[in-house]
C-alpha positions in Angstrom: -108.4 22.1 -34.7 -107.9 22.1 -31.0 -110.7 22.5 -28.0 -110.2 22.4 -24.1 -113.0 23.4 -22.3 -112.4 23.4 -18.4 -110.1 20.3 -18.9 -108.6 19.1 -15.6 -106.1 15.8 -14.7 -105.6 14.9 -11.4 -103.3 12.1 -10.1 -103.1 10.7 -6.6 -100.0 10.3 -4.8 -98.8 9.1 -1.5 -97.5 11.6 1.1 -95.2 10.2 4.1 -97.0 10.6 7.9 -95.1 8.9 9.7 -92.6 5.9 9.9 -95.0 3.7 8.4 -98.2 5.5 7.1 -98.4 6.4 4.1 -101.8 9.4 3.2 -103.6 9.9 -0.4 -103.3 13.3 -1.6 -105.0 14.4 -5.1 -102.3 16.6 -7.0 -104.9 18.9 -9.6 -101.6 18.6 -12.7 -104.1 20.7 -15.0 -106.7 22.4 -13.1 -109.5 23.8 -15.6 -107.4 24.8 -18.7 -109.9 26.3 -21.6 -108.1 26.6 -25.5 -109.6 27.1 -28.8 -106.1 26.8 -31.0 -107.4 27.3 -35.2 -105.8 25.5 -38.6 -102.4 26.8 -38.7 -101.3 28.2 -36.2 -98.5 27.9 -34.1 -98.5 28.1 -30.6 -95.8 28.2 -27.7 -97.2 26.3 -24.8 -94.6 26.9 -21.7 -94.5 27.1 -18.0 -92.2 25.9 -15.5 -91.8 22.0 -14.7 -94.2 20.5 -13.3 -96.7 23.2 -14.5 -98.8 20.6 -16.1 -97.6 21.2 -19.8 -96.6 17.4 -20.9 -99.7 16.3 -19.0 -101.7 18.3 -21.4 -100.4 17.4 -24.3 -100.9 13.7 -23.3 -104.6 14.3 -22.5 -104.6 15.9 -26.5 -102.6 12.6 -28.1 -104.7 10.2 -25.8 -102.1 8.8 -24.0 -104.4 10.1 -20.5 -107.6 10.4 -19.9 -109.2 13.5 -18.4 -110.4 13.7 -15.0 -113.2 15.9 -16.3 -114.0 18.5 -18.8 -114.0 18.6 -22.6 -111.3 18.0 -25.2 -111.2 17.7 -29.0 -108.3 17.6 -31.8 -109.6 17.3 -35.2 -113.0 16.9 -34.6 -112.5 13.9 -32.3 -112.0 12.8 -28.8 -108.9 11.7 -28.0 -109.3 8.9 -25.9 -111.9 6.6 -27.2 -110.9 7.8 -31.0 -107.4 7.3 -30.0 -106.2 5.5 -33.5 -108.4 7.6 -36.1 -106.5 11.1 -33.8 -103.1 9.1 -34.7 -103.5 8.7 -38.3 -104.1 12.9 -38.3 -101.9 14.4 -35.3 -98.1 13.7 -35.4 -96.3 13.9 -32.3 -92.4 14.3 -31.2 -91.0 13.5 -27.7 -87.3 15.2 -26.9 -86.5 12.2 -25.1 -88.7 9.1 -27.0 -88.1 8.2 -30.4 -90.3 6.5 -32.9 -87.6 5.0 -34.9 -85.8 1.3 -34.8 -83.2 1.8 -33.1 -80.8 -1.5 -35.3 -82.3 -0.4 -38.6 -80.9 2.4 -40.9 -83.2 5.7 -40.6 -84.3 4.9 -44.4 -86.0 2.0 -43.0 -87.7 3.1 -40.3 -89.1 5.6 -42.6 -90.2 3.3 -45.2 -91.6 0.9 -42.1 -93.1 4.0 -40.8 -95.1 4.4 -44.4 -97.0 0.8 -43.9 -97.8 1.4 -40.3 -99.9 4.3 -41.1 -100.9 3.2 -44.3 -99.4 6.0 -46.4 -99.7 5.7 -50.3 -95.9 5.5 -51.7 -96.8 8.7 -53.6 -97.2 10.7 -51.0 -94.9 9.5 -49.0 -92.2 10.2 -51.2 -93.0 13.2 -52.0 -93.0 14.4 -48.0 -89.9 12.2 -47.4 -88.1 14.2 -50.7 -89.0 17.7 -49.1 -88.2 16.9 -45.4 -84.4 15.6 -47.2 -84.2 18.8 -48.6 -84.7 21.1 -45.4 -83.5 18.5 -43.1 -80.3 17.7 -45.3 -80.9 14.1 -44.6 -79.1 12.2 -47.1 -75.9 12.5 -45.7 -76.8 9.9 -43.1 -80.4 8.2 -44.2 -78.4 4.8 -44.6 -77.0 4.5 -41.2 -78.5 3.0 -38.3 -80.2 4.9 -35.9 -78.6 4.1 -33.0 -75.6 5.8 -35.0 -77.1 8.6 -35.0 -75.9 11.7 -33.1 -78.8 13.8 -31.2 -79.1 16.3 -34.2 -79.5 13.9 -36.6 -81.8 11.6 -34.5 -84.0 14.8 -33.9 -84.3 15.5 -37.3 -85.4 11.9 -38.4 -87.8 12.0 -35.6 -89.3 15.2 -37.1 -89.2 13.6 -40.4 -91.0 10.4 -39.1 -94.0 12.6 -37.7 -94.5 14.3 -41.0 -94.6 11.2 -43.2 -97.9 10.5 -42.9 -99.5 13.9 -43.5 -101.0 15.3 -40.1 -102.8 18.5 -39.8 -101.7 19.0 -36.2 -98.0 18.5 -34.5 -97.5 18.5 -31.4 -94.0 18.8 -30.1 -91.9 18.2 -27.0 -88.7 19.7 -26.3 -87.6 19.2 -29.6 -84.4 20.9 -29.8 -83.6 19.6 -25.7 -79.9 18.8 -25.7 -79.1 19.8 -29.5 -75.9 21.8 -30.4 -76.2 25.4 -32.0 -76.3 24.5 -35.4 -78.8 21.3 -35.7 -80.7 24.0 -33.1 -81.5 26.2 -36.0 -81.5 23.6 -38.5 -84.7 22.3 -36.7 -86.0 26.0 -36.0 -85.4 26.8 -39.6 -87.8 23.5 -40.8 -90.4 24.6 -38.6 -90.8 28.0 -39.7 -90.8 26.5 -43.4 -93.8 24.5 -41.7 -95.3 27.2 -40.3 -95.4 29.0 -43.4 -97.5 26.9 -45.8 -99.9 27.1 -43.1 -100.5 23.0 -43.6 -100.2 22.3 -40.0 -100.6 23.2 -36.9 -98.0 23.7 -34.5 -98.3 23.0 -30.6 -94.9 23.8 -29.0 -94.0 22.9 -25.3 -90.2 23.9 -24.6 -88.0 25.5 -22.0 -86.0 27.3 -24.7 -87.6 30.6 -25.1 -85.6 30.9 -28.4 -87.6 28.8 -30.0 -90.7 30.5 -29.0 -89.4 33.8 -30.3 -88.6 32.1 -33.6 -91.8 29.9 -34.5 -94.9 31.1 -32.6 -97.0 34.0 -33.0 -99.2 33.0 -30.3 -97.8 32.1 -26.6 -99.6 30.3 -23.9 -98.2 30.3 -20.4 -99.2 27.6 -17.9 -98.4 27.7 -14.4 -99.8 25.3 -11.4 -102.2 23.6 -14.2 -103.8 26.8 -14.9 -103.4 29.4 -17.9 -101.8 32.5 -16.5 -101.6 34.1 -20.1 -102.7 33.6 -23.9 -101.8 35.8 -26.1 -99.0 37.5 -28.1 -95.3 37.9 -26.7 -95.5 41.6 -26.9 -98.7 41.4 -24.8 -96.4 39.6 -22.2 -93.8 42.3 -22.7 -96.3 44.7 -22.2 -98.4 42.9 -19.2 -95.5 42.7 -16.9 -94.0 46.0 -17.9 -90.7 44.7 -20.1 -88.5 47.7 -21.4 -86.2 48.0 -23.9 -82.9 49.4 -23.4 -80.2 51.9 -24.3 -76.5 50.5 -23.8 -73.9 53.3 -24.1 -70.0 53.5 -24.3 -69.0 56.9 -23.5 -65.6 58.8 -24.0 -65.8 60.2 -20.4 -68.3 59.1 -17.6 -71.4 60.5 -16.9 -71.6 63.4 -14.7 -72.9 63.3 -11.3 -76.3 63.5 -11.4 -76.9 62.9 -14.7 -80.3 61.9 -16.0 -82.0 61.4 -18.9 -86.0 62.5 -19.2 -88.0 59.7 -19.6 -85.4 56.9 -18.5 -83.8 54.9 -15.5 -80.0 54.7 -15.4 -79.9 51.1 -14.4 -76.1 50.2 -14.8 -72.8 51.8 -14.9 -69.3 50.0 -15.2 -66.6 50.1 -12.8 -65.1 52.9 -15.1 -67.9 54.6 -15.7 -67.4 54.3 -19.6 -70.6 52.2 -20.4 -74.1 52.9 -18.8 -77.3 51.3 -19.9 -80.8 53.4 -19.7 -84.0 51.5 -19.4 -86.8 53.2 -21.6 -89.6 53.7 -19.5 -91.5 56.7 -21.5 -90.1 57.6 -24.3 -88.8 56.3 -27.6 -85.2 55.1 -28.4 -84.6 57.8 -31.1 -85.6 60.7 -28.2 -83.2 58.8 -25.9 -80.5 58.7 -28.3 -80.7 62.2 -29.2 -80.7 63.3 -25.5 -77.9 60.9 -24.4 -76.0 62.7 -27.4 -76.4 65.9 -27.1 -75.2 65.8 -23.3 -72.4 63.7 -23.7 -69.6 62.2 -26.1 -70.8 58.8 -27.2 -68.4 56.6 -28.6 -71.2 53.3 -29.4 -74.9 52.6 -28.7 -77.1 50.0 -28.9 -80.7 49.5 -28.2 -81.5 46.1 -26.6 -85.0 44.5 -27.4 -86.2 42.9 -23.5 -85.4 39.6 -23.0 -88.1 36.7 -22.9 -86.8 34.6 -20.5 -86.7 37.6 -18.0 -90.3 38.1 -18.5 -91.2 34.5 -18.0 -89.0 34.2 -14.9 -90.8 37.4 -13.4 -93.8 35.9 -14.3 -93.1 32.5 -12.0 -91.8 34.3 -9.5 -94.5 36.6 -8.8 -96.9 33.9 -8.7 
């Protein structure tokens, strides 16, 4: 569905030398990125800002043109096929909406339908399905400038979907969005992901929703792809560990270890300590924790994404 061979974007900017002289200096946004992304699936495409993440998926929608290389969505070339690629690719900004802002969200869905030339059939059946995972109804009739940031996010959602693409690419979808229309758009998307009918390009800084939708994980840093492939591949590139958080009757005795962990953390009472697993298995460390000491509650903790990520920045 999705080609990038050696695809780069540069942009000129000005640079201050001097009280009045101003020098051009090419910034490379992305620098030789190369993706082959298949029907269905869905893919986390992260990095830090300015990493070069929006600028690709503009190249992919056509909104930018490439400074050089190769890039394809649905068999065509963004740019110069820019309006067949709209009638197939459905696209949601965090921050731009595709709705009328005076007009009740009903309307902008039903406008929506003769802009892309969508047979009323069809369209009702997507728009009856999107009310029934997006619950909807409660506020299709009021205007969207009504509308609070959930319920605005989930008409946008709707509004990409209307038309039938076979690709959707999304922008910090959930950015700003409370807990539970959060997992109310999370939820939808997995249902999405699911029937396998589209695929799924996901640029966010929330890592939850990475863990929640996409198998497969891209990670772009400085315009270049530092990794692609699964999260446990991250995990296991940059050495994450899970865990063993335990609340003791007594504290640990000096010198205490446990084979094939690190203690990495004791409270100020010495009643809770946490083990890293570095070579063993959580049901050997469990065992071993046990039968040294009195354990009142354990819990093994999986290793956080957003650590990983960070480490990944930092080192580079």
């Amino acid at each position: 569905m999705i080609k990038m061979q050696d695809l780069k974007k540069d942009f000129t900017v000005r640079v201050k030398a001097g009280r009045f002289r101003r020098l051009k200096r090419t910034v490379a946004a992305v620098d030789g990125v190369s993706l082959t992304i298949e029907r269905g699936e869905m893919v986390g495409y992260i990095g830090p800002n300015g990493a070069g993440k929006s600028t690709t998926l503009k190249m992919l929608t056509g909104v930018l043109t490439p400074s050089s290389g190769e890039v394809s969505v649905c068999g065509l070339t963004p740019v110069p096929q820019r309006t067949r690629l709209a009638l197939r690719i459905g696209v949601v900004f965090g921050q731009r909406s595709q709705l009328w802002w005076d007009l009740p969200l009903r309307e902008s869905f039903e406008l929506l339908r003769h802009v892309y030339r969508v047979p009323a059939a069809g369209h009702a059946t997507r728009l009856r399905r999107c009310r029934d995972l997006l619950d909807l109804d409660e506020f299709l009739d009021t205007p969207v400038r009504q509308l609070s940031l959930g319920q605005r996010m989930r008409g946008e959602l709707t509004a990409a979907l209307l038309h039938g693409p076979e690709v959707l690419f999304l922008d910090e979808p959930t950015i700003g969005l409370d807990v539970v229309s959060k997992q109310a758009v999370r939820s939808f998307l997995a249902e999405l992901g699911r029937t396998g009918d589209v695929t799924l390009v996901l640029t966010t800084h929330d890592l939850a929703d990475i863990e929640r939708l996409c198998e497969r994980l891209v990670v772009i840093d400085h315009g270049r792809v530092v990794h692609d492939g699964s999260i446990e591949a991250l995990h296991a590139r940059y050495g994450s560990r899970r865990s063993l958080v335990a609340d003791l009757d007594r504290p640990l005795p000096d010198g205490f270890t446990l084979d094939g962990t690190t203690l990495t953390s004791v409270t100020a009472n010495g009643h809770r300590v946490t083990f890293t697993l570095d070579s063993v298995t959580a049901g050997v460390a469990v065992a071993g924790l046990v039968a040294a000491v009195a354990v009142r509650d354990l819990s093994v903790v999986e290793p956080d994404i957003e650590d990983v990520v960070a480490r990944l920045y930092t080192e580079r």
